[in-house]
N, C-alpha and C positions, 0 to 999 in steps of 0.2 A: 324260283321256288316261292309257294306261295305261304306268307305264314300265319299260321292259325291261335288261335286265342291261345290255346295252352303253350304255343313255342314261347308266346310273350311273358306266360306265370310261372314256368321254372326259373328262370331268373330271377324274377322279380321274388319269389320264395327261397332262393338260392343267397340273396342278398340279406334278407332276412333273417335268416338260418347264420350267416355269418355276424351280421350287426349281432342277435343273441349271446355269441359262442363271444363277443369279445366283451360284451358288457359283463358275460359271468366274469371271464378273465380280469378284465378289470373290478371287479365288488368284491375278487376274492383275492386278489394280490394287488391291494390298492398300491403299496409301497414302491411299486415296479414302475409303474408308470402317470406316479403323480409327481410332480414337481417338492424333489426333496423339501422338507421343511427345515428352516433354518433353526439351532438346537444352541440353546446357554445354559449352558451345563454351572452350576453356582454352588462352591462347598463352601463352609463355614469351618473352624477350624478350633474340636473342643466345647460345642455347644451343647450341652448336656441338654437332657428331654424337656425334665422343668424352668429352662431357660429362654423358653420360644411363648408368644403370646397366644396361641391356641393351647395350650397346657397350661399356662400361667398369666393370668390377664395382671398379673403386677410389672410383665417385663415389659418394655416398651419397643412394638415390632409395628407397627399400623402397614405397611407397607409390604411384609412378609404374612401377616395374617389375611389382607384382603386377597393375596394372590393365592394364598391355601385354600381360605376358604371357599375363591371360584376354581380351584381345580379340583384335584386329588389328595386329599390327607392321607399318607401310608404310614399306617398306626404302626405297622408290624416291620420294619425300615430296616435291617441291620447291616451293618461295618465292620472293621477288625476295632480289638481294643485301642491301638493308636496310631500314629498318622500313619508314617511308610506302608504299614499292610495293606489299610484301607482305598489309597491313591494307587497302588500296585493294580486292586484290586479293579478299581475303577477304569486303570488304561489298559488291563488286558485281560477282564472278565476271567481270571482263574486268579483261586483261591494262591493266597499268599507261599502256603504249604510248601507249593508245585513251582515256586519260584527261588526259593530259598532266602524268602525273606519275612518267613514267622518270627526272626529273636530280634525284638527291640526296632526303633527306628535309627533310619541310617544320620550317623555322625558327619561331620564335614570332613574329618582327616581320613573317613573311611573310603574304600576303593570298592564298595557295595552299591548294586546298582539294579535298575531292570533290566533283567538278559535281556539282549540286543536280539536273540533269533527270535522273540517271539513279538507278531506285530501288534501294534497299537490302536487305541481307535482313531486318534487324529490318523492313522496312518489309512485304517481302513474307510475311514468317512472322505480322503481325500481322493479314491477311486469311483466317489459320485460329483464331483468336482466342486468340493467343499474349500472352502478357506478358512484355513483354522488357524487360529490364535488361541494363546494362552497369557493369562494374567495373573501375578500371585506368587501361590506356594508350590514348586515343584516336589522337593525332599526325594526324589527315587535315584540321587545318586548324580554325581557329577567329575569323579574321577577324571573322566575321557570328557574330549566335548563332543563326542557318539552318542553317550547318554543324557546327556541334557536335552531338556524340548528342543530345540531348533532342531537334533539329530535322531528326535524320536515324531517326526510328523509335526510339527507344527511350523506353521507360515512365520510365525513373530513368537517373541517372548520378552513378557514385560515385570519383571518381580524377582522373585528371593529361588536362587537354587537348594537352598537350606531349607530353614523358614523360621524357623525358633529366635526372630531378631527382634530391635529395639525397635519399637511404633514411627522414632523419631529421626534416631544415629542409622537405621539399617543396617547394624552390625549384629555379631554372633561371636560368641564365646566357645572354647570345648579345647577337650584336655588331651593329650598326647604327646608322643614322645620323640623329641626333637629329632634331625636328621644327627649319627655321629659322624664326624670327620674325623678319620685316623691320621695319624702323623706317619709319614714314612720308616723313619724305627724301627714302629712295632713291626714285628714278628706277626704270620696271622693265626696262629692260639692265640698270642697277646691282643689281637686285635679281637677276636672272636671273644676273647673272657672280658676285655673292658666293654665290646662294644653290647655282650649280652646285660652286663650289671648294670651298663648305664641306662639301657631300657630298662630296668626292672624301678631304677631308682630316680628316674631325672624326667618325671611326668612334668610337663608343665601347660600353663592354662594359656593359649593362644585368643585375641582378641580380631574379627575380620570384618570388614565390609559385605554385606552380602546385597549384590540388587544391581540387576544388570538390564538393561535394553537389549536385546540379542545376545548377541556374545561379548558387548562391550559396558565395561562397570558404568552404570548412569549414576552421577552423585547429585544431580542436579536437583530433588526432592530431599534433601538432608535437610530436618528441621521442620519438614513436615508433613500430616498424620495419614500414615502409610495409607491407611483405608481410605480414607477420601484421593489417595495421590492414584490405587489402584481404580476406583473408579471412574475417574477422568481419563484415564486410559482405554477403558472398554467403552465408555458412552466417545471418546476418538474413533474407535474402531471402529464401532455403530454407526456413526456420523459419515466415516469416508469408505463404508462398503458398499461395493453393488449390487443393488437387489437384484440383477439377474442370477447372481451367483447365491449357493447356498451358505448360510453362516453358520461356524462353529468357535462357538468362546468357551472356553474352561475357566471361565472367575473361579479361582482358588483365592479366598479372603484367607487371612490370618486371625480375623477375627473368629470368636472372642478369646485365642492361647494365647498365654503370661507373654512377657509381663503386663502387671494390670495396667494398664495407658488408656486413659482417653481423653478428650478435650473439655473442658468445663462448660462448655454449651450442650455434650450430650449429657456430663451427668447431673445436672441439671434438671433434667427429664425425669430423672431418677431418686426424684426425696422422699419418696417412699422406702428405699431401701434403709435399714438400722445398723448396716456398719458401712464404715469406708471400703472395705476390699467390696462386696455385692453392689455398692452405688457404683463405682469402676467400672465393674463388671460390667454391670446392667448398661451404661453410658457406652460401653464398645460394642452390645448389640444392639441397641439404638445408631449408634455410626454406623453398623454394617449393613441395618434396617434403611439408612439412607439412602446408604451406598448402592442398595437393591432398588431402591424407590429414582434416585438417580439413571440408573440403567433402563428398568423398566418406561421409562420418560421418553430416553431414547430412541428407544423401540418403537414407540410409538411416533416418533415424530419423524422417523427415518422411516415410516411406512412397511416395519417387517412385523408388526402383531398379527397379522392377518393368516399367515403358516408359520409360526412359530410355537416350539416345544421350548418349555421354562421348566429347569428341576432344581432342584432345591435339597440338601441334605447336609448334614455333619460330616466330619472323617472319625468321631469318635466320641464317644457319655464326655460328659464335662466333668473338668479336673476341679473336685469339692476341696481341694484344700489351697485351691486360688481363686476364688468365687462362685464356681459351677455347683448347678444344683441339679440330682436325677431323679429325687423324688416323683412316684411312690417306688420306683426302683432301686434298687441295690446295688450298691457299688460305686465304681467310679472309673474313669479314665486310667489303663494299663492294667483291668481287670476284666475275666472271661464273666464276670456277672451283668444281668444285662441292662445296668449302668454306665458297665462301659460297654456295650455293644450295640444297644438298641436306640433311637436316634432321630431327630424330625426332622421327618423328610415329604416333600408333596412334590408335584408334577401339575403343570397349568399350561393352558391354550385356550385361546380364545375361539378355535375354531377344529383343531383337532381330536376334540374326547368328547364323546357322543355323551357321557353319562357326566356330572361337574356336580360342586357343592354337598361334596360327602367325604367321609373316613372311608378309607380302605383298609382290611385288617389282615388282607393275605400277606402271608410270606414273601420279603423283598431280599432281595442280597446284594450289598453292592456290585459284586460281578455280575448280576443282569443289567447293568447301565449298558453294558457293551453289545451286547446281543438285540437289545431294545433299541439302542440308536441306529445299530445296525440295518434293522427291519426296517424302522419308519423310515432312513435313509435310501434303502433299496439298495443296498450296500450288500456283498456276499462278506462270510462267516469262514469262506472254505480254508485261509489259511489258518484255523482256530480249530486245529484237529484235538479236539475229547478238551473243548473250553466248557469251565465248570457255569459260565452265566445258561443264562435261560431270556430268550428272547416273552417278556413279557407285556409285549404289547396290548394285548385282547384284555386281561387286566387292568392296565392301564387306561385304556382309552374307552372299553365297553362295561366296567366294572364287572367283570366276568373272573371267576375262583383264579386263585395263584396256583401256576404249571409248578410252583415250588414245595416239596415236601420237608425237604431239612437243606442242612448247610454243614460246616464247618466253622464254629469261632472260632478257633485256633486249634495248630497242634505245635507245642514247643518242647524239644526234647531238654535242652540246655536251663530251659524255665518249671523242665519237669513239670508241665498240664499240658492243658486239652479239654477242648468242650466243641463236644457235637451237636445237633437236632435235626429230631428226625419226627413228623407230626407236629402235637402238642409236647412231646418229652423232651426234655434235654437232660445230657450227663456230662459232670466234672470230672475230669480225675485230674487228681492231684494237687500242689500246689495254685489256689484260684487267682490269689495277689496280695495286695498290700492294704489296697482299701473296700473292705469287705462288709460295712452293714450299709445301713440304712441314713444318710447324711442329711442333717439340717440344715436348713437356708443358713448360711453367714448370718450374721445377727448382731445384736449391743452385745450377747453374752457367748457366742461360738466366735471362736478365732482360729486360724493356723493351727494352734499346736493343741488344737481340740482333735485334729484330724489323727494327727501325728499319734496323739497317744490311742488311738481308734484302733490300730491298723492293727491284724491279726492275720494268720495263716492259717488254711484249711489243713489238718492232718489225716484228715482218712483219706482213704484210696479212690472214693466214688462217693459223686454225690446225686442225684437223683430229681428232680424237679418235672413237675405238671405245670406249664408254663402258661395253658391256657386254664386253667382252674386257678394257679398260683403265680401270678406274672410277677409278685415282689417276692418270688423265692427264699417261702421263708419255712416248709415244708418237707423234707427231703423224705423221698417214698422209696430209697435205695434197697431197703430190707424190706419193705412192701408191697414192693412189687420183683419178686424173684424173676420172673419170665420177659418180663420189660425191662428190668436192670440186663440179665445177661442178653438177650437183643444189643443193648445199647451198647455195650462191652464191645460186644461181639461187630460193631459198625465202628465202633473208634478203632479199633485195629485193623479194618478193611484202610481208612481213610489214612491211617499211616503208613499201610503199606505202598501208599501215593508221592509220600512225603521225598522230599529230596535236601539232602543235609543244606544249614542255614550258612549262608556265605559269610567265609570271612572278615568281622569287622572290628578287627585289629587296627587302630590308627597308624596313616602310612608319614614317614618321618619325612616327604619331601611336599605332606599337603601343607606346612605350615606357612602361614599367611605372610610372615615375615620374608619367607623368601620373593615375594609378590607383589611388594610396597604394602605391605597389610589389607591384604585383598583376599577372602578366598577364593583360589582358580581352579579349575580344570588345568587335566593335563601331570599329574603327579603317579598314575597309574600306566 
């Protein structure tokens, strides 16, 4: 056979038609087939908006400002009002509501947890063959040891199953009602009426250890300052992982929630502040500003800046009446006002976001952590059937409109509110919280019990807010707007008909720490 010029150009057009077909493929699903980037994931814990040094050049952050300012600033950041929603939120991209963990955060003696059937992102980031650790604050529950990090996807765990401990002792306080032991005797009505009274009357306050390596209590950091002992752990991690493998760290700092602790070298940093409780303050995010600058070090010297995503966010408004400031916002930490809700947050790469060194003002929710890590990861979604995140990459990284129109701040039946958004509007109903105006920096003449006597209740039924006309909601347009109020009505009871009742958190009489050498354990549920 003899072959002719053209037998030789279908091929050779043949090849090229495929080279095409796979470079589109590749430009339009980069995530698929580029080499997962490794992802540290870094919460703070309570750090209210006017607490970060891109908002307030009095706080002392050099090391969390220069990584904002080469990434992403997401102006418009939100959370739940406090920790457990927001950490919920974060490990399984759906709104708290849908978990039964909108009333309060979980207690130590409580048997409340994140349902077990639904999976995680360590769990889903480790189907791109991630290695995931976690350092820090868990709080989603630790009854079983199912639900603690090591039984919810994570490779290692290095920090506080609780997290509300002492900077120094790594213990936790909390109140509940002892296990009773009946005497054989009784009769069980007699056992049944003592054993109901003595719950009613015999609360008492439990003292624990909280702070484990894996599953085994590590005491070996007693005496010194959690936040530097958590970053020496993850600049370990940094140090002994293989770059061929993808990394995933959850730094859950404790910084900057009470008690006010920090070392006299960070507040130091801080004489500018005019009371003692704000100089503290400011000194533990200067430590966590270290502790970032620490890590980020790391990073660099262990050769993973190159595909690395770094995010950065609160779990909730800072608590004004222990240092936190949310100025020009309203409110405060444990309030649907978006003081406690709204939050600074950035995302940085040295090499992954086409657009850098700007604010972003779209709509963020913490449930798009999950869907976003997801994507970059190349990770599938699919057991995350009707999950409320929103994969918002193309934002992220092209500065292109937020896919996000509203949210959920909460719905709590038991706390009587709820605060939806949907656009620019957001609506209250009902009870909003405890600390409800506009709070001053700590100062020579604002103390503690300046707050205390602050606090007020919402008594109408609906309250009405233009968030982007009025972001320090001080305007309620509820009678102003008839057709946008009942809209808004009209979506807060769609979103509760979502709701699923809030799990029991009745303290359990066998989590008490005394029966455990003064430990609190797993394993009481």
């Amino acid at each position: 056979m003899v072959r002719t010029a053209s037998t030789w150009r279908k091929p050779r057009f043949f090849v090229l038609d495929v080279f095409i077909i796979v470079i589109v493929i590749f430009s339009v699903f980069p995530a698929v087939w580029a080499k997962p980037p490794h992802i540290i994931f870094i919460v703070a814990d309570d750090l209210g908006w006017n607490d970060i040094g891109w908002h307030n050049p009095q706080m002392v952050s050099p090391n969390l400002n220069r990584l904002a300012r080469q990434g992403v600033i997401l102006e418009s950041a939100y959370v739940q009002p406090i920790c457990t929603p927001s950490r919920a939120s974060f490990m399984t991209g759906y709104f708290p509501i849908r978990l039964g963990l909108q009333h309060r955060s979980i207690r130590p003696p409580s048997t409340q947890h994140l349902p077990s059937n639904i999976s995680t992102l360590p769990e889903v980031l480790r189907t791109r063959g991630y290695h995931t650790h976690m350092v820090g604050k868990w709080h989603l529950g630790f009854c079983d040891w199912r639900y603690t990090p090591t039984g919810r996807g994570f490779d290692s765990f290095f920090g506080y199953l609780y997290g509300s401990t002492d900077y120094y002792h790594y213990s936790t306080t909390a109140e509940f009602h002892p296990e009773f032991k009946a005497t054989s005797w009784l009769t069980s009505g007699a056992l049944s009426l003592v054993s109901s009274t003595l719950r009613v009357t015999s609360k008492v306050q439990r003292k624990g250890i909280d702070f484990r390596f894996n599953q085994t209590v590590y005491t070996e950091p007693m005496g010194r300052y959690s936040t530097e002992v958590l970053s020496e752990r993850a600049v370990t991690i940094i140090e002994r992982h293989d770059r061929g493998k993808p990394l995933f760290l959850y730094l859950a700092f404790k910084s900057p929630h009470a008690p006010l602790q920090a070392p006299a070298r960070y507040r130091r940093r801080c004489k500018n502040m005019q009371s003692k409780a704000r100089k503290i303050y400011c000194g533990m995010v200067a430590a966590l500003d270290q502790a970032v600058g620490n890590v980020t070090r790391a990073l660099r010297k262990a050769r993973l800046m190159n595909n690395l995503l770094l995010v950065f966010t609160s779990d909730n408004g800072g608590a004004v009446y222990t240092g936190g400031n949310n100025l020009p916002l309203r409110g405060a930490k444990t309030t649907l006002w978006e003081g406690g809700t709204r939050v600074p947050a950035f995302v940085y790469s040295p090499t992954l976001l086409n657009r850098r060194g700007y604010r972003h003002h779209g709509l963020f929710h913490a449930v798009d952590w999950l869907p976003t890590f997801a994507h970059v990861a190349g990770a599938s979604t699919s057991s995350f059937p009707g999950v409320d995140g929103i994969n918002q990459w193309q934002m992220l990284s092209k500065g292109g409109p937020s896919k996000r129109s509203g949210f959920v701040y909460n719905i709590d039946d038991k706390d009587k509110n709820g605060a939806i958004r949907s656009g620019e509007w957001k609506l209250i109903a009902g009870k909003v919280g405890v600390f409800n105006k506009w709070y001053p920096i700590m100062g020579e003449h604002v103390h503690h019990t300046d707050f205390e006597k602050d606090t007020i209740t919402n008594n109408s039924t609906y309250l009405l807010f233009n968030i982007k006309a009025d972001p320090e909601e001080r305007f309620d347009q509820f009678n102003l707007e008839p057709v946008i109020a009942q809209s808004m009505v009209d979506k807060l009871q769609q979103w509760r008909q979502l709701m699923v009742a809030p799990q029991n958190a009745a303290p359990h009489p066998k989590a008490d720490p005394e029966l455990y050498d003064g430990v609190w354990t797993p394993g009481f549920c």
